[in-house]
N, CA, C and O of each residue as an XYZ file, in Angstrom:
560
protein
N      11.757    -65.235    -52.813
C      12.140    -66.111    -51.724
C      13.572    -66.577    -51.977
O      13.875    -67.008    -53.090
N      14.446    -66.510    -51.006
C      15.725    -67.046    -51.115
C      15.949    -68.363    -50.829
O      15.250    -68.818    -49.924
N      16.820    -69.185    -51.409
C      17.021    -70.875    -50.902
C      18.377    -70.759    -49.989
O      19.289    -69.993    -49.677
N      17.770    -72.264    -49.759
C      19.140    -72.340    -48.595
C      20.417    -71.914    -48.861
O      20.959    -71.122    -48.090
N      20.899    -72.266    -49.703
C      22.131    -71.987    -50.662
C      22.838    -70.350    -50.270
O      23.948    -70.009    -49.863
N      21.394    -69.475    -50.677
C      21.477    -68.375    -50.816
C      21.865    -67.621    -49.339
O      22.576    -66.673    -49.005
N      21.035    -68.539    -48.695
C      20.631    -67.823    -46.877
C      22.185    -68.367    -46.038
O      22.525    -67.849    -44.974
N      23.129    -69.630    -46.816
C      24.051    -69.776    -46.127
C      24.962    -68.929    -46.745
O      25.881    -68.633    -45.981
N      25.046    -68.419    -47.875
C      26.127    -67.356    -48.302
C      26.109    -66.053    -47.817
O      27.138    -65.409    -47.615
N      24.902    -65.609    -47.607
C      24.454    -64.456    -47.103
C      25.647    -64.285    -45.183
O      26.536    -63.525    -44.800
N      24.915    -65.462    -44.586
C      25.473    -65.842    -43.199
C      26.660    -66.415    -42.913
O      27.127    -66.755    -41.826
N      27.214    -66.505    -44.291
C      29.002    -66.646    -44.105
C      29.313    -64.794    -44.967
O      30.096    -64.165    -44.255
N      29.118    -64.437    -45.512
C      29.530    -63.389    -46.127
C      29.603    -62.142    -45.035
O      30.383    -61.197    -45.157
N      28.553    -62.318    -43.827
C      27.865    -61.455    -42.653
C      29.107    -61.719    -41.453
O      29.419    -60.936    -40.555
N      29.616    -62.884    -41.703
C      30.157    -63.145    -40.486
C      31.536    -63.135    -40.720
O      32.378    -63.351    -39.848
N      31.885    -62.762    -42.477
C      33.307    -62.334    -42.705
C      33.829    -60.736    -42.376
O      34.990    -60.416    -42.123
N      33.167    -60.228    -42.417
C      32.885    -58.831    -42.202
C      33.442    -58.367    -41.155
O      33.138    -58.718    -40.015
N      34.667    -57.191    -41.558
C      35.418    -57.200    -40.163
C      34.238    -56.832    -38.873
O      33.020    -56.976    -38.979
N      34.949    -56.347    -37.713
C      34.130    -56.481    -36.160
C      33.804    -54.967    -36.550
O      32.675    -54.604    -36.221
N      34.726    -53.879    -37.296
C      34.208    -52.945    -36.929
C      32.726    -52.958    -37.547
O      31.741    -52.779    -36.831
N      32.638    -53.187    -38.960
C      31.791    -53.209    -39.828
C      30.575    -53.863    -38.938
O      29.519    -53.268    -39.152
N      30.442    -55.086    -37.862
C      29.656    -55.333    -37.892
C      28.733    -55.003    -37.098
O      27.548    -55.331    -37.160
N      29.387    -54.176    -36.131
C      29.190    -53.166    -35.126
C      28.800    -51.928    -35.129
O      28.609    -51.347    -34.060
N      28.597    -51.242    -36.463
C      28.223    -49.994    -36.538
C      26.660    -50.083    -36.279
O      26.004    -51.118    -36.162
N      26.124    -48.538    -36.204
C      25.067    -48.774    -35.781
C      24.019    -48.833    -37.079
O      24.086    -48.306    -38.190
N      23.218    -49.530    -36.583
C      22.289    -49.710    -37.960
C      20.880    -48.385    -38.266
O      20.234    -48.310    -39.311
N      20.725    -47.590    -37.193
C      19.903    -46.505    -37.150
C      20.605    -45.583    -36.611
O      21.824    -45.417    -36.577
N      19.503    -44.824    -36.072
C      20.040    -43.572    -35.349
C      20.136    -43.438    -34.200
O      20.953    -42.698    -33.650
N      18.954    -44.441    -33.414
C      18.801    -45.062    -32.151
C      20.164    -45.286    -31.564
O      20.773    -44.563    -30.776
N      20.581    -46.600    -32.182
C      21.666    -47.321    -32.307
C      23.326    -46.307    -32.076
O      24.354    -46.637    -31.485
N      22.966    -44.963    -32.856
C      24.144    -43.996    -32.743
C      24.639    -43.571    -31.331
O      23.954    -43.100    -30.423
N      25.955    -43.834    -31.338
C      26.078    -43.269    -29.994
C      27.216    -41.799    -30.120
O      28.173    -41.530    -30.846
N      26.601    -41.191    -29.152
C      27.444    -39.737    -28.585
C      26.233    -38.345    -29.620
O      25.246    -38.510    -30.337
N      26.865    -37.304    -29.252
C      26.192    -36.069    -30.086
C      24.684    -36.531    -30.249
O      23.822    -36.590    -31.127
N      24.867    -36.848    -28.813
C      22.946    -36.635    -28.408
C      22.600    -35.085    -28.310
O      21.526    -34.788    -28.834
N      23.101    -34.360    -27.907
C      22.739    -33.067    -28.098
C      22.280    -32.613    -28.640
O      21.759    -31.582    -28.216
N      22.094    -33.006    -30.025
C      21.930    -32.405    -31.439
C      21.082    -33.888    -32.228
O      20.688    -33.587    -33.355
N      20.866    -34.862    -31.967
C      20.758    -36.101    -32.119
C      19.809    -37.199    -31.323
O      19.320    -38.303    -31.566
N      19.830    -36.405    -30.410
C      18.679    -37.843    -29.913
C      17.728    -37.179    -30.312
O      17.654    -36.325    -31.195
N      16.874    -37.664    -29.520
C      14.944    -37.374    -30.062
C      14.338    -36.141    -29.483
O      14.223    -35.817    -28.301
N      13.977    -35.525    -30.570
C      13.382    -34.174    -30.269
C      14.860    -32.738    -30.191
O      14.804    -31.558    -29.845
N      15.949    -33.546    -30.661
C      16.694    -32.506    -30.710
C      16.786    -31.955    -32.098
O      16.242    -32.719    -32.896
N      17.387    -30.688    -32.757
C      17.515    -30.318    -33.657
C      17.873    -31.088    -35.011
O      17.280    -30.962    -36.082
N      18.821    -31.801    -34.774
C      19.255    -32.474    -36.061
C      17.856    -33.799    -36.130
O      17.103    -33.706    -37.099
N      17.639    -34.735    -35.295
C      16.615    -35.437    -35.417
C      15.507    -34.879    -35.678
O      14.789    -35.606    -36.365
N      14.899    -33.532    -35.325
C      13.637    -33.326    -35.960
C      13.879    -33.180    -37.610
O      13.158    -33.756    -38.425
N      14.894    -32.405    -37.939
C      15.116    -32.152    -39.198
C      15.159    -33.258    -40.208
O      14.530    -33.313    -41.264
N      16.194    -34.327    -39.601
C      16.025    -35.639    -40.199
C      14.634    -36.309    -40.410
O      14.433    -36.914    -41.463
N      13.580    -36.224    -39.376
C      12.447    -36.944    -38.890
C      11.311    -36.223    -40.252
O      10.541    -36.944    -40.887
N      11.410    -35.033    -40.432
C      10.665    -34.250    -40.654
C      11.849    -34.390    -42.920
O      11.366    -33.880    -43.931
N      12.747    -34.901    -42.909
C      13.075    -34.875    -44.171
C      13.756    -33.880    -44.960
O      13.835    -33.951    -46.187
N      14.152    -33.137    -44.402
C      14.311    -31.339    -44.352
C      15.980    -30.796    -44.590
O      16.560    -29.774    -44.957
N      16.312    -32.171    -44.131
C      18.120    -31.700    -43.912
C      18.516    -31.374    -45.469
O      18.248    -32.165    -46.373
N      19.367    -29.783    -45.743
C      19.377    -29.467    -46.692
C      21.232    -29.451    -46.864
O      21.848    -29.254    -47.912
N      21.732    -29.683    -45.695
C      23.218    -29.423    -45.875
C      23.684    -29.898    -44.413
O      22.851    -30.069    -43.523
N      24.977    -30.089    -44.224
C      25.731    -30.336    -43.390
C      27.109    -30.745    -43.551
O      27.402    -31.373    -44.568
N      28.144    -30.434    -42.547
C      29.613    -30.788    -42.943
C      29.754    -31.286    -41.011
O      29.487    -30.740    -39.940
N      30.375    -32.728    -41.504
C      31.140    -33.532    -39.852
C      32.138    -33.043    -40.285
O      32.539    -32.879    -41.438
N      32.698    -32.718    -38.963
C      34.116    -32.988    -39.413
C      34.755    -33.584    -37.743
O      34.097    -33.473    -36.709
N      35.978    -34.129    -37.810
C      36.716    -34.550    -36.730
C      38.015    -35.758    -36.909
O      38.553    -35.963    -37.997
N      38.354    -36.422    -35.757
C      39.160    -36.746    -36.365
C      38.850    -38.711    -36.813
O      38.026    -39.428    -36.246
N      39.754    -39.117    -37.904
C      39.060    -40.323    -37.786
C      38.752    -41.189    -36.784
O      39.196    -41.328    -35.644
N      37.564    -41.976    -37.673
C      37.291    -42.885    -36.909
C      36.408    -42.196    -35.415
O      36.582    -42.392    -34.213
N      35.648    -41.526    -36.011
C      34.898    -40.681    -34.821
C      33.204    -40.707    -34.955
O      32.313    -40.238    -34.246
N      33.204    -41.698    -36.551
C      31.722    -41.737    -37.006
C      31.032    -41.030    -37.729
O      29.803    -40.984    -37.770
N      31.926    -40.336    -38.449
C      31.111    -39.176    -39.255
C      30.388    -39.933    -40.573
O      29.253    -39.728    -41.003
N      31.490    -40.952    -41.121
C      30.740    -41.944    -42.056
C      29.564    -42.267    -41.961
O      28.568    -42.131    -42.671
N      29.881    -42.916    -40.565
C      28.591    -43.809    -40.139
C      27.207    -43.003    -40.334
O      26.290    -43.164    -41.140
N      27.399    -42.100    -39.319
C      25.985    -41.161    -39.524
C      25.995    -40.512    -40.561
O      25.767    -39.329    -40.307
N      26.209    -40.776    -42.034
C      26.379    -39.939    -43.285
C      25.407    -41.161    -43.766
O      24.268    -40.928    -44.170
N      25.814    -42.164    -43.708
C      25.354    -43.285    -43.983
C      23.616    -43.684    -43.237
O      22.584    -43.846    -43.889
N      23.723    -43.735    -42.172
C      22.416    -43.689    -41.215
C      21.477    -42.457    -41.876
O      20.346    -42.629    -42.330
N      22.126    -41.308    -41.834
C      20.971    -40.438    -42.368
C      20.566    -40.914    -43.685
O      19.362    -41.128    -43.828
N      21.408    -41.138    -44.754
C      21.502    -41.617    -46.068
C      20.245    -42.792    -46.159
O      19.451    -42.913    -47.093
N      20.311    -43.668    -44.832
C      19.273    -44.962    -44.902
C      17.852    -44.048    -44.276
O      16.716    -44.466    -44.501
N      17.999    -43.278    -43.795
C      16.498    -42.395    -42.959
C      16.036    -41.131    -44.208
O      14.935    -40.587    -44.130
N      16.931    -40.813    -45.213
C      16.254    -39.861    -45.765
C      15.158    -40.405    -47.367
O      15.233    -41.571    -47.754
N      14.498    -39.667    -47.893
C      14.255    -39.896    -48.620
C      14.476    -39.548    -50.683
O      14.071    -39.815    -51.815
N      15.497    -38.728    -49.797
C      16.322    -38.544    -51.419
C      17.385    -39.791    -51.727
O      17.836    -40.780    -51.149
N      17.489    -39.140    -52.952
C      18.851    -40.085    -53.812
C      20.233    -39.635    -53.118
O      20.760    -38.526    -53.212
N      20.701    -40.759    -52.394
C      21.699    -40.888    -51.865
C      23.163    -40.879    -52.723
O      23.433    -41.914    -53.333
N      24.061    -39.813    -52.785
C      25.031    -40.104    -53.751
C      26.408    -40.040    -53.112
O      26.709    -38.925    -52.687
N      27.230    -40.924    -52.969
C      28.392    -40.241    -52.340
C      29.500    -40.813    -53.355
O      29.442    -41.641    -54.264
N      30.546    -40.018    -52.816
C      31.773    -39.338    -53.619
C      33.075    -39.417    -52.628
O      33.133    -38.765    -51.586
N      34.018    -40.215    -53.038
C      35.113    -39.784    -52.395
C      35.798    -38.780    -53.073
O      35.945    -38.855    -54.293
N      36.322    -37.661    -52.291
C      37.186    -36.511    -52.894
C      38.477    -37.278    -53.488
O      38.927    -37.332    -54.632
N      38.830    -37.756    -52.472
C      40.548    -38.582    -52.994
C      40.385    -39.133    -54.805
O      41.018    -38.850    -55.823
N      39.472    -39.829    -54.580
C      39.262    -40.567    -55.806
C      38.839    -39.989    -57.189
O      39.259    -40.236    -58.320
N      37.679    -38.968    -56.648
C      37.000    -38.881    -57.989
C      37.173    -37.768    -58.724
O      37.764    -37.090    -57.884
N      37.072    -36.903    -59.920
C      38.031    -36.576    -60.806
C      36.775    -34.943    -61.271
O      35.576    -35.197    -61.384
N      37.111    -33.917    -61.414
C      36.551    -33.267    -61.497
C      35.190    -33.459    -62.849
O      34.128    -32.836    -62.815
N      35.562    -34.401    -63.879
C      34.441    -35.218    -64.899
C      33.040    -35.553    -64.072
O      31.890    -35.144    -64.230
N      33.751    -36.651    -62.938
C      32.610    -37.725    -62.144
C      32.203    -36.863    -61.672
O      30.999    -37.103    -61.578
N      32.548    -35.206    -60.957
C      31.821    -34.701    -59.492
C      30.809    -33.883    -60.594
O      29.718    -33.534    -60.142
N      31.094    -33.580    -61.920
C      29.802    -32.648    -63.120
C      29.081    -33.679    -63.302
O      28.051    -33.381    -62.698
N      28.973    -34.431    -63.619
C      27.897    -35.542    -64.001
C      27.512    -35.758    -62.902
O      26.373    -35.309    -62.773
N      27.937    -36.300    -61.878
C      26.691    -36.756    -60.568
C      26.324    -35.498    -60.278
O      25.118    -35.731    -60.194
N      26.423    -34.166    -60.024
C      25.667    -32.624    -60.104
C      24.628    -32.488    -61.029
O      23.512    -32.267    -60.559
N      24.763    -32.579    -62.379
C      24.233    -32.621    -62.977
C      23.004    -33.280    -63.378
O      22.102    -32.808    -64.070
N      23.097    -34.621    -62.768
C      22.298    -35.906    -62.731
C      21.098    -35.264    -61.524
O      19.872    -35.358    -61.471
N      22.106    -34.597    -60.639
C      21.058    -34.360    -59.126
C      20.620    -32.828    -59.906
O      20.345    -32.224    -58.869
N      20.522    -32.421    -60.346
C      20.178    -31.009    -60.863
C      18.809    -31.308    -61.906
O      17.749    -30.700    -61.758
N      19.059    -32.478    -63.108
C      18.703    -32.922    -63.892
C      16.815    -33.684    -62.829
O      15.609    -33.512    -63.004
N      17.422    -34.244    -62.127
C      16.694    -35.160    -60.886
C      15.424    -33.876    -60.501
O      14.204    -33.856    -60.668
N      16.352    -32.939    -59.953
C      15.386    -31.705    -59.344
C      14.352    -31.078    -60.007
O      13.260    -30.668    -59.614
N      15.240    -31.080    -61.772
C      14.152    -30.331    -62.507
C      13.027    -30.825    -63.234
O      12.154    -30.297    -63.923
N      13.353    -32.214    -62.815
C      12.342    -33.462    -63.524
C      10.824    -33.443    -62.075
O       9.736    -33.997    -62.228
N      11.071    -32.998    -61.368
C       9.949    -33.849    -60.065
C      10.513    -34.513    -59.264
O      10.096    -34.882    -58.166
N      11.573    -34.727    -59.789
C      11.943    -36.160    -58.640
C      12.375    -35.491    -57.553
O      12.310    -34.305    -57.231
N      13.180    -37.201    -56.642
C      13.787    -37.129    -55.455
C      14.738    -35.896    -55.502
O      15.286    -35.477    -56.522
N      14.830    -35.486    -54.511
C      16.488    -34.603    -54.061
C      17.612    -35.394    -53.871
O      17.571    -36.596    -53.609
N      18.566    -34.759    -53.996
C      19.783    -35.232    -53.784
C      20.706    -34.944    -52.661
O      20.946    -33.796    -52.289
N      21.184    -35.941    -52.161
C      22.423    -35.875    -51.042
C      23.163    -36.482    -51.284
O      23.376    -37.675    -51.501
N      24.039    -34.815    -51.224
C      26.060    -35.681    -51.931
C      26.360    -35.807    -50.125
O      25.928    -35.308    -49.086
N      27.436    -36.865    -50.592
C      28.312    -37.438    -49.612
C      29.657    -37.272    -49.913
O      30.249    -38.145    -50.547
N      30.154    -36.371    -49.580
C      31.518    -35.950    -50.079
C      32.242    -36.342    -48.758
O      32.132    -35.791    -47.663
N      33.107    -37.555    -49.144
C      33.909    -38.031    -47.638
C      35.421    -37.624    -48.043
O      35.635    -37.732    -49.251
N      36.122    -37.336    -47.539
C      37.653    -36.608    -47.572
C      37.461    -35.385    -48.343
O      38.281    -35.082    -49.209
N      36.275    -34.539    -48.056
C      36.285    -32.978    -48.629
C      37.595    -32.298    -48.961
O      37.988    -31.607    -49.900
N      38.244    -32.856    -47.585
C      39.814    -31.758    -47.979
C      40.599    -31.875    -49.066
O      41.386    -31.017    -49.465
N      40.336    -33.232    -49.689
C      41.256    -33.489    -50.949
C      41.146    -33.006    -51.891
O      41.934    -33.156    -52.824
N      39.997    -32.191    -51.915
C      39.604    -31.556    -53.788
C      40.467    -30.924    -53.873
O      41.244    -30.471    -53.033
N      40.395    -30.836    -54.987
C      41.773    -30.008    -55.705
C      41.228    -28.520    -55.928
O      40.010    -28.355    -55.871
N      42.203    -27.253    -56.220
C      40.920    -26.088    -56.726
C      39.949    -25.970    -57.745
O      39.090    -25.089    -57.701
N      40.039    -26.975    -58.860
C      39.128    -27.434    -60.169
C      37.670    -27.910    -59.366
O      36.583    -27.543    -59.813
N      37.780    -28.769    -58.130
C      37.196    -29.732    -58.108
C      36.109    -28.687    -57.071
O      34.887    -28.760    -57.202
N      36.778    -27.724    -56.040
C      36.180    -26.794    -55.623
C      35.449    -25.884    -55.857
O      34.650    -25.399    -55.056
N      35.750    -25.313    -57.720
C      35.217    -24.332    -57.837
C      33.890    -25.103    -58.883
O      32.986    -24.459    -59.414
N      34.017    -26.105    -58.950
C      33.393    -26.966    -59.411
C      31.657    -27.076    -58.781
O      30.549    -26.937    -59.300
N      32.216    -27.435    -57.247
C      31.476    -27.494    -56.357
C      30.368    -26.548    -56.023
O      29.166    -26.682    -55.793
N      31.379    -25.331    -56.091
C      30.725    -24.314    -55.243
C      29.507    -23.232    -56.234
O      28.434    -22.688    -55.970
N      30.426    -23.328    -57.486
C      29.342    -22.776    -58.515
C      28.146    -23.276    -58.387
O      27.150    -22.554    -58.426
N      28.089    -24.528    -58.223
C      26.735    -25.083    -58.623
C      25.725    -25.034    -56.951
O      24.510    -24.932    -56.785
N      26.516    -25.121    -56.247
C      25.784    -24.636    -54.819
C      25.168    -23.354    -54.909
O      24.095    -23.056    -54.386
N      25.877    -22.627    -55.578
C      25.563    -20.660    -55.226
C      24.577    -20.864    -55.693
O      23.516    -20.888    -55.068
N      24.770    -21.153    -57.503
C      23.768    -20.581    -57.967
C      22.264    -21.346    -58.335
O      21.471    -21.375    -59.277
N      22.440    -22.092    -56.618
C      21.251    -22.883    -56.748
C      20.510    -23.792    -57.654
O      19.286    -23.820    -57.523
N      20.834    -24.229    -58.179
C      21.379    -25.116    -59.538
C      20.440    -24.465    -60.594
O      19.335    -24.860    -60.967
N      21.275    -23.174    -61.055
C      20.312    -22.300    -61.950
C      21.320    -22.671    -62.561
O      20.885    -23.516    -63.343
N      22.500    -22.575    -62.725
C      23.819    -21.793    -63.448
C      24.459    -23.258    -63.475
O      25.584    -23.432    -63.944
């Protein structure tokens, strides 16, 4: 149970939050545009609905929501959610969180979904990094 204290920090911390932030959508419902592929009973929503989504790449230009719904699916799926900025993170961090989700797979557990946001920035280390461990189905 939270105290007052707690419930007024919460409701000033909520209401510092820029407009975009507070405005995104909180489901999928909530998502707007690329109903096509997205509303109910279309392809990407059954896949989501059903737990199944094994890959995907948004792309466009900013500020078009690709986050957002990276994020929304991220709150609807039931794997371990991992994301990664390309800009930032260093070909070390992208083997260990692989590894961790590889490690994850061969234990029973959850699956893993990377969130790789600014893909274009990897470097070629960080690519071939990537892609090995995609091919070879995380044998190799």
């Amino acid at each position: 149970m939270t105290g007052l204290f707690e419930q007024a920090e919460t409701a000033n911390l909520d209401r510092a939050r820029p407009l975009a932030a507070r405005m995104r959508p909180r489901n999928l419902d909530e998502f707007v545009g690329q109903q096509h592929f997205l509303g109910p009973g279309q392809l990407l929503r059954r896949i989501l609905d059903a737990d199944r989504l094994s890959s995907a790449i948004f792309y466009g230009p900013p500020g078009t929501g690709k986050t957002s719904l990276a994020e929304l699916i991220a709150g609807q799926t039931e794997c371990v959610f991992e994301r990664l900025n390309a800009a930032a993170a260093g070909v070390k961090e992208l083997r260990e969180l692989l590894e961790s989700a590889r490690d994850r797979l061969a234990t029973g557990e959850r699956r893993t979904l990377l969130f790789v946001d600014e893909l274009h920035h990897f470097n070629r280390t960080q690519q071939d990094v990537l892609l090995r461990m995609s091919r070879a189905g995380w044998s190799g």
